[in-house]
N, C-alpha and C positions, 0 to 999 in steps of 0.2 A: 610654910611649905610642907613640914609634917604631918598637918591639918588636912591638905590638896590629898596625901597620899593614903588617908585613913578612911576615904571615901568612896566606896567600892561600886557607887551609882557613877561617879564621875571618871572614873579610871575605867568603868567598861562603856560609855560614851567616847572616850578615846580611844580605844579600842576597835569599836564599831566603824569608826571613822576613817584611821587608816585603813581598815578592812576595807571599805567600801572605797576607800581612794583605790586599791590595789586593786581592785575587782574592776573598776570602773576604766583601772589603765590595758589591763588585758581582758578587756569587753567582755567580765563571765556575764552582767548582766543584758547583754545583747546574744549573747549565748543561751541563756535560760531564757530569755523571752521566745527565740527562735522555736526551741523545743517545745514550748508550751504554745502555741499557736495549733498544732495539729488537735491536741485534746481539746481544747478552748470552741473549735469549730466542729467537733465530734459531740460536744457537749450542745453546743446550738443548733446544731441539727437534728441532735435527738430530742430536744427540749418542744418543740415545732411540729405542726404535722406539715405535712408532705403535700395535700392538696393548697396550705397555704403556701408554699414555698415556690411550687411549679406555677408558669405562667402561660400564655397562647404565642403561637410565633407571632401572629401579624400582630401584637401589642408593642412592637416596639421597631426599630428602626436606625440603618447605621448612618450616619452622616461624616464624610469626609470632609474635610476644608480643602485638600488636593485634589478630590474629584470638582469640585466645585468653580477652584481656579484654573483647571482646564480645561473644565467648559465654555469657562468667560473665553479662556485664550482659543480657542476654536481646538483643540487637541481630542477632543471625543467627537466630534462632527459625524462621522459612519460609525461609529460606535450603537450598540442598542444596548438598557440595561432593563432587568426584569424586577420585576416584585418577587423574589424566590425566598 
């Protein structure tokens, strides 16, 4: 056992451990991931240009599965909808 505690590689792996148990009990590492999300996408944004990132409206399109099943049910029947 004297041997266990003469090893200063193995005594700071337990260390770390608990650390990280305790961290993990009161979420600091869902804590610092939170905070670093803002610079994370400040950073990918700037990394980027700008005409890659912007797209055309009519390139894409929303689909509802509610609008969808009340049209089967006849609920939109005098309804009009647009391409806006």
């Amino acid at each position: 056992m004297k041997n266990l505690f003469k090893r200063y590689d193995i005594l700071l792996v337990i260390l770390l451990f608990l650390l990280s148990l305790l961290a993990e009990y009161y979420e600091i590492f869902s804590l610092l991931e939170d905070q670093t999300v803002f610079f994370r996408h400040l950073v990918r944004s700037e990394m980027i240009d700008r005409k890659e990132m912007s797209f055309y409206r009519t390139n894409f399109s929303l689909i509802s599965r509610l609008k969808r099943v009340r049209m089967r049910s006849g609920s939109f029947r005098n309804a009009s909808f647009s391409n806006a």
